[in-house]
N, C-alpha and C positions, 0 to 999 in steps of 0.2 A: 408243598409246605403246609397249608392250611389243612390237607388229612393227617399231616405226620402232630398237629396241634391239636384238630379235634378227638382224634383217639386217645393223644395222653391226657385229654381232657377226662374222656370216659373212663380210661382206666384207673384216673384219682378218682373218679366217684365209687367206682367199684369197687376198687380198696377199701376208701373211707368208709362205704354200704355194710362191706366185708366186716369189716372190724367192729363197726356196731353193731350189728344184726347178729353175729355166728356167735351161736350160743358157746356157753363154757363148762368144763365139767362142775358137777357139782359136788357140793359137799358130802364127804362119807358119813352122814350123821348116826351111823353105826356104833360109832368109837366116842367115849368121853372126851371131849378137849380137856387137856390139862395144863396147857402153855400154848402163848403167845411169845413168838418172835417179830420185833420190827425191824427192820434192815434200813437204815433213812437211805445210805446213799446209791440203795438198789429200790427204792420204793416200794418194798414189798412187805406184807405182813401173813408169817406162814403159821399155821395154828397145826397142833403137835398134840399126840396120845402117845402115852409112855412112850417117850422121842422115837415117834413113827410121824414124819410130815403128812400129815391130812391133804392141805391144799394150802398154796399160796397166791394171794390176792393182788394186785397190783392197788398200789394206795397213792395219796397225793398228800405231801405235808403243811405245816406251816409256811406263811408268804418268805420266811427268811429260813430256809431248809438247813443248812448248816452251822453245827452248832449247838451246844444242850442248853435248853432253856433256863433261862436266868432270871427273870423277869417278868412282872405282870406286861405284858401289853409288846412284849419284845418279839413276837411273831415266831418263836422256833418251839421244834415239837422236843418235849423232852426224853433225856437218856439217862436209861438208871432201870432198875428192876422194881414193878410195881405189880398192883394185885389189879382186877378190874372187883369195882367195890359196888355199884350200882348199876340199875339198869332205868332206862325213859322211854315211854314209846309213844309221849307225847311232848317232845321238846320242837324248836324250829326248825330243825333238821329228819330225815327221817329215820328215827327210831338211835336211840345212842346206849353205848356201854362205857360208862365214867371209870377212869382209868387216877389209881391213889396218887397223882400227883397233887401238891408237893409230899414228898417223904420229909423226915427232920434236918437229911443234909441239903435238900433244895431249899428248905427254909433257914437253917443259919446259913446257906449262902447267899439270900436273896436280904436277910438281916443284916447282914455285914457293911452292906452297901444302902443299906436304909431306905430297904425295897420291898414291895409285896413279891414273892415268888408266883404269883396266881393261882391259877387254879381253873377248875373246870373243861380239863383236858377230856377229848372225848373220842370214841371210835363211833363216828358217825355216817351215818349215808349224806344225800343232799339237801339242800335248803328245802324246805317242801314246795311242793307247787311246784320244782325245777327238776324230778325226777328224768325229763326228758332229756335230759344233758349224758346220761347214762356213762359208758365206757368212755365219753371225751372229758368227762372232769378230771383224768387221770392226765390232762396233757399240760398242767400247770398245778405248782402249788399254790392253792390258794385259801386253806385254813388260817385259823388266828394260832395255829400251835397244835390243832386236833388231828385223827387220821381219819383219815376220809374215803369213804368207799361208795360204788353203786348202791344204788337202793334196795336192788336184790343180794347182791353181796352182803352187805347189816345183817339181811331179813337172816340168812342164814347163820352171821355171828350169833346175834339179840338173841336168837332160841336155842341155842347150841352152846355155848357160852357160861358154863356156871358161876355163881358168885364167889369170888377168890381167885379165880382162875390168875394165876401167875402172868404175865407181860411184862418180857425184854425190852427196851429199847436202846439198839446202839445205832453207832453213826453210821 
């Protein structure tokens, strides 16, 4: 009983070694990206050249996943079609691409109810200092509303990524 324990012991670690360590394709950075697609309720954010899928990223959303964002402070990432408007490669996270949240109808919805819609939705890697969490940030949501990727995952948005570039977000 105690080998048939310690080997399932090892082979979680193996797995979990597995999954961190094995590297992933990379990006074809051949091709202009022209669109962003986000999928919330498959976690995924797949980046598109004249609708040919590039590569799809496994992402982690806001701490309240489901849901289109309604609210300053309300935790969910939003859905609707926006541009990515700016870029940061010195914010607390690392490296971000600012995504036009709110548009006009996030904010006469967030008016209506006599609310800030917020703002400062982002496509970000990790906190800094905490790059070493890598492919396991993906195993919880835990943004204020942003999408969140490895930090070498970013590194390849941030530079590939033009200013305008369209981003879907549905549920």
């Amino acid at each position: 009983m105690k080998k048939v324990l310690v080997y399932g012991i090892l082979l979680f670690v193996v797995v979990i070694l597995g999954y961190y360590f094995l590297p992933e394709k990379k990006l074809n950075t051949s091709k202009k990206i022209d669109k962003i697609l986000v999928v919330k309720h498959k976690r995924e954010l797949t980046v598109f050249s004249k609708g040919e899928a590039l590569k799809t990223y496994k992402i982690s959303l806001g701490g309240v996943p489901v849901g289109k964002k309604e609210f300053e402070g309300d935790k969910k990432t939003p859905e609707g079609i926006y541009t990515i408007n700016d870029r940061n490669p010195n914010s607390d996270y690392h490296l971000n691409l600012a995504v036009s949240y709110p548009n006009q109808s996030d904010s006469l919805h967030a008016k209506q109810f006599g609310k800030s819609p917020g703002g400062e939705i982002k496509i970000h890697g990790l906190p800094n200092g905490y790059g070493f969490i890598g492919k396991f940030q993906r195993f919880q949501d835990w943004t204020l509303g942003c999408i969140a990727l490895t930090n070498s995952e970013i590194e390849e948005l941030f530079y590939n990524v033009p200013m305008g570039t369209e981003i879907e977000i549905v549920p």
